[in-house]
DRENKOLFI-257151 format. One line per field, with one value per residue: residue number from 1; residue in one letter; x, y, z of N, C-alpha, C, CB in turn. Coordinates in steps of 0.02 Angstrom, whole numbers, plus 32768, in hexadecimal, padded with zeros to 4 digits. Glycine has a CB too. Layout:
<atoms>
num	NUM, ...;
residu	a, ...;
n_east	X, ...;
n_north	Y, ...;
n_up	Z, ...;
ca_east	X, ...;
ca_north	Y, ...;
ca_up	Z, ...;
c_east	X, ...;
c_north	Y, ...;
c_up	Z, ...;
cb_east	X, ...;
cb_north	Y, ...;
cb_up	Z, ...;
</atoms>
This chain:
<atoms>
num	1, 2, 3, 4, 5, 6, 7, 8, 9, 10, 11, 12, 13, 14, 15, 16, 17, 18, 19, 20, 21, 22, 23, 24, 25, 26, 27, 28, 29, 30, 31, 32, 33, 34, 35, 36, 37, 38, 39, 40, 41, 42, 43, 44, 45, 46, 47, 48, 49, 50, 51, 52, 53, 54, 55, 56, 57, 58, 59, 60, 61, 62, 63, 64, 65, 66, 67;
residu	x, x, x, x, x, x, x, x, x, x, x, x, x, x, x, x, x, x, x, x, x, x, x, x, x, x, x, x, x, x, x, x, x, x, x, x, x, x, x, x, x, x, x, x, x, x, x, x, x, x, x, x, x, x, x, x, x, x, x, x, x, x, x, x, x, x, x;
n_east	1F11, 1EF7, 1E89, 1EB6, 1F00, 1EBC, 1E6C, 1EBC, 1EC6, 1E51, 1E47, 1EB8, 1E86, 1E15, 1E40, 1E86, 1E19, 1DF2, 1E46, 1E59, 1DD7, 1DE0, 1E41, 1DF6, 1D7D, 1DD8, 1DEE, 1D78, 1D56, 1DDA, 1DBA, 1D24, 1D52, 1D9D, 1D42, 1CD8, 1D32, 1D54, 1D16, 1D11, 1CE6, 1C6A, 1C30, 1C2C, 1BD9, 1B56, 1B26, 1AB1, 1A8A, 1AEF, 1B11, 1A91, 1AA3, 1B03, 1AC7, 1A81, 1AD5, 1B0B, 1A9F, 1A7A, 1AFC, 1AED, 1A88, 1A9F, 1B03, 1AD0, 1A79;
n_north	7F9F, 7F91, 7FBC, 804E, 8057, 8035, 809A, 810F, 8100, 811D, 8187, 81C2, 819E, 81D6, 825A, 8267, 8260, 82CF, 832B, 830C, 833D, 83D3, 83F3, 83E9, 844D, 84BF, 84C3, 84C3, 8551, 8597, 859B, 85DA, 8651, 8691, 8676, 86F3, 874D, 8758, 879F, 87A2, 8740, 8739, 8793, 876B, 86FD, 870F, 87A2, 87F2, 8825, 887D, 88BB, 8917, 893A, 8998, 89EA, 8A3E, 8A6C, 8ACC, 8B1D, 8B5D, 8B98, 8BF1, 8C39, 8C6B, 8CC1, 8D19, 8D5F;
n_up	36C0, 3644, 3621, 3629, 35C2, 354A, 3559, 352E, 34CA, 3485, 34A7, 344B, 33C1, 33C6, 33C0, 334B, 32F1, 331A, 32F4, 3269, 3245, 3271, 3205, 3195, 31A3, 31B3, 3129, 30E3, 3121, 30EA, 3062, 3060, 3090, 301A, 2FB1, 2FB4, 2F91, 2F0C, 2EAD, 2E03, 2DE7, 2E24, 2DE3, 2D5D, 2D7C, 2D9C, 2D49, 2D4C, 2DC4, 2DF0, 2D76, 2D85, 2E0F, 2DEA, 2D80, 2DDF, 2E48, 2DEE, 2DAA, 2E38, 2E3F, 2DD0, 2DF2, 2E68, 2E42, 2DE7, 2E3E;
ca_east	1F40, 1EE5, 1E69, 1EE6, 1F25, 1E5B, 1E31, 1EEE, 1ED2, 1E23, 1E4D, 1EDA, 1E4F, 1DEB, 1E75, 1EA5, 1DE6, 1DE2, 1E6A, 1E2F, 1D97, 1DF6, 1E63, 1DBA, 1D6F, 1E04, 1E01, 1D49, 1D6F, 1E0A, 1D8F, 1CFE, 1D79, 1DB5, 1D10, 1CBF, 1D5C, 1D54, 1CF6, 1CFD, 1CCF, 1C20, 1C13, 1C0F, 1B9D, 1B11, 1B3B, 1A7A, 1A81, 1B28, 1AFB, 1A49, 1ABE, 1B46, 1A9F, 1A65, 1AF7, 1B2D, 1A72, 1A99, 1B25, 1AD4, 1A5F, 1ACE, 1B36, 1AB1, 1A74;
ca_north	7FBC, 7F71, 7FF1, 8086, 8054, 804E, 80F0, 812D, 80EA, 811E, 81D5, 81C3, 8193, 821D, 82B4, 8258, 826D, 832B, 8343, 8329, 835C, 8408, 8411, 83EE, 8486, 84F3, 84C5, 84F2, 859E, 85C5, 8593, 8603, 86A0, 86A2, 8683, 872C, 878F, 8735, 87CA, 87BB, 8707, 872D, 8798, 873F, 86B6, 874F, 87D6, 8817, 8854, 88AA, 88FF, 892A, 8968, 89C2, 8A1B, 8A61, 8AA8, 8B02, 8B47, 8B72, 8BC4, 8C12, 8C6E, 8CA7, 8CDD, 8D4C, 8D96;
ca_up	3690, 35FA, 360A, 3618, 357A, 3527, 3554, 352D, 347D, 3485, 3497, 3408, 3384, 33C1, 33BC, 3302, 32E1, 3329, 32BC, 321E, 3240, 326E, 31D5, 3169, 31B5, 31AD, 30E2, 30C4, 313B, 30B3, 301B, 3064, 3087, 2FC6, 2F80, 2FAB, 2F8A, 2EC4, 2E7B, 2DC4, 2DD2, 2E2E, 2DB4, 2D38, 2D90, 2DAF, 2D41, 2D4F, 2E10, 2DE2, 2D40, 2DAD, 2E43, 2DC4, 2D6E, 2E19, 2E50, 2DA7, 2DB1, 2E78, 2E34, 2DA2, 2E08, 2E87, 2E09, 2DD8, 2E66;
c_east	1F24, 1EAC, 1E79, 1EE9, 1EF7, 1E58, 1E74, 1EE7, 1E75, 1E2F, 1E89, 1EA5, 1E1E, 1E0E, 1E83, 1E73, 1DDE, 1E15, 1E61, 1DF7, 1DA8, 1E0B, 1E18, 1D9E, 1D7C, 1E0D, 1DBB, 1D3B, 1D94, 1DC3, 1D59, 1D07, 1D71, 1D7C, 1CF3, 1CED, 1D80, 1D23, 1CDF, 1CEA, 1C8F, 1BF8, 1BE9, 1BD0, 1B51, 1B1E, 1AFC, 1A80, 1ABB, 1B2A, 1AB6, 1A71, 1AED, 1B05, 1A89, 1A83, 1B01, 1AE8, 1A69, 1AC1, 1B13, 1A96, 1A8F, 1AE7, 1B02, 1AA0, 1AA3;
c_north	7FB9, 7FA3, 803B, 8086, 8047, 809B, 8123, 813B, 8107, 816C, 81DB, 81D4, 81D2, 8251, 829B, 8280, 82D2, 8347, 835C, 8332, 83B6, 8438, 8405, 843E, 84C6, 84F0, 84EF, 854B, 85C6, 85BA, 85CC, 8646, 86A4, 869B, 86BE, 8761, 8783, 8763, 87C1, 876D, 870E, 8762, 8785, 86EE, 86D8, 8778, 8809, 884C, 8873, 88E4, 891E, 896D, 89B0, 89FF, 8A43, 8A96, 8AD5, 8B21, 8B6D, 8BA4, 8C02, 8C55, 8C87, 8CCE, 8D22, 8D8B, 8DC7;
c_up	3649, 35F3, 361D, 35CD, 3557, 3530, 3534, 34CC, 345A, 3462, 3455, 33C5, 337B, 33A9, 3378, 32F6, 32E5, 32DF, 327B, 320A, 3233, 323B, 3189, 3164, 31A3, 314C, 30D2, 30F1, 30F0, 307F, 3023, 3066, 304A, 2FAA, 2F7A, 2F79, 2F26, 2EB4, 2E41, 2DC0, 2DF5, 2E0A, 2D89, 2D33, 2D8C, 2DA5, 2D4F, 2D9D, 2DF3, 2DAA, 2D70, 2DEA, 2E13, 2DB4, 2DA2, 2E2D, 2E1B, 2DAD, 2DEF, 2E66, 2E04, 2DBA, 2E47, 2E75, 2DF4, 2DE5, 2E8C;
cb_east	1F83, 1ECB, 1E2D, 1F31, 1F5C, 1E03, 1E08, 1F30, 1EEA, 1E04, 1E6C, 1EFE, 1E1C, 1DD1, 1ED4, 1EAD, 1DBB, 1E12, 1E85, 1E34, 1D68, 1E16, 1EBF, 1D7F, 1D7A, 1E54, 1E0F, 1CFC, 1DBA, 1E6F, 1D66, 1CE5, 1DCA, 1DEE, 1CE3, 1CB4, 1DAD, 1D41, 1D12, 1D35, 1CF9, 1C0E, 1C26, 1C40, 1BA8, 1AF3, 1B5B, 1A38, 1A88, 1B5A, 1ADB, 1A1A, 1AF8, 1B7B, 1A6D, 1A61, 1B2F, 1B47, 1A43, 1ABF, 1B56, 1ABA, 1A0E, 1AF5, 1B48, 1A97, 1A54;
cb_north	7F98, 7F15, 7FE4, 807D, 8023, 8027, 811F, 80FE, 8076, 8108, 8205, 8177, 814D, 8236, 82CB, 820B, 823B, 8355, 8322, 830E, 8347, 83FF, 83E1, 83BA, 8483, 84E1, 8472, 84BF, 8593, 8599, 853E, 85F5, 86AD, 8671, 865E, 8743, 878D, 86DE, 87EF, 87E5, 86C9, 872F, 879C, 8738, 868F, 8763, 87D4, 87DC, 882E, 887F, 88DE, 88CB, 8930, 8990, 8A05, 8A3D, 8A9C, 8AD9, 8B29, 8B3F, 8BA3, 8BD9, 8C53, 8C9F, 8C98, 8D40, 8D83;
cb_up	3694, 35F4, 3619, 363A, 356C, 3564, 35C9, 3556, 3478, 34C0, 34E7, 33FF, 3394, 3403, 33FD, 32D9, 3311, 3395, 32B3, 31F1, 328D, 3289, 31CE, 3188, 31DB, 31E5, 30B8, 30C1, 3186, 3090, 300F, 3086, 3099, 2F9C, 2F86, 2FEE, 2FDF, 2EB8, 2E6E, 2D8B, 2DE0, 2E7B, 2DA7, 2D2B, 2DF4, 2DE8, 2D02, 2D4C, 2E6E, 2DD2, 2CD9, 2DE5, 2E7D, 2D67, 2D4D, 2E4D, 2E66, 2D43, 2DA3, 2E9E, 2E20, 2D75, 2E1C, 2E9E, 2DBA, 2DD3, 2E8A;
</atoms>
């Protein structure tokens, strides 16, 4: 009986453990969604690729536009 009640208490500690291992997880998941979809703040972290990309298209456009 005494080692029912070890392994009973065994698996408790573990499923705690899964747990907040789980809800860890599930936090840096939410944190990694919202970071991409933060625009004007990776902007501002690397405005060079963005003014670089912005100039491309508007010249993309500028010659389409033409022809």
């Amino acid at each position: 009986m005494k080692e029912y009640a070890e392994q009973i208490e065994a698996l408790q500690g573990s499923l705690a453990s899964d747990q907040r291992e789980l809800r860890e997880a599930m936090e840096r998941v939410k944190r990694a969604v919202s970071e991409p979809l933060d625009v004007p703040r990776r902007i501002r972290e690397s405005p060079a690729p963005w003014m670089f990309g912005a100039a491309l298209l508007g010249l993309w456009l500028g010659v389409r536009g033409a022809a």
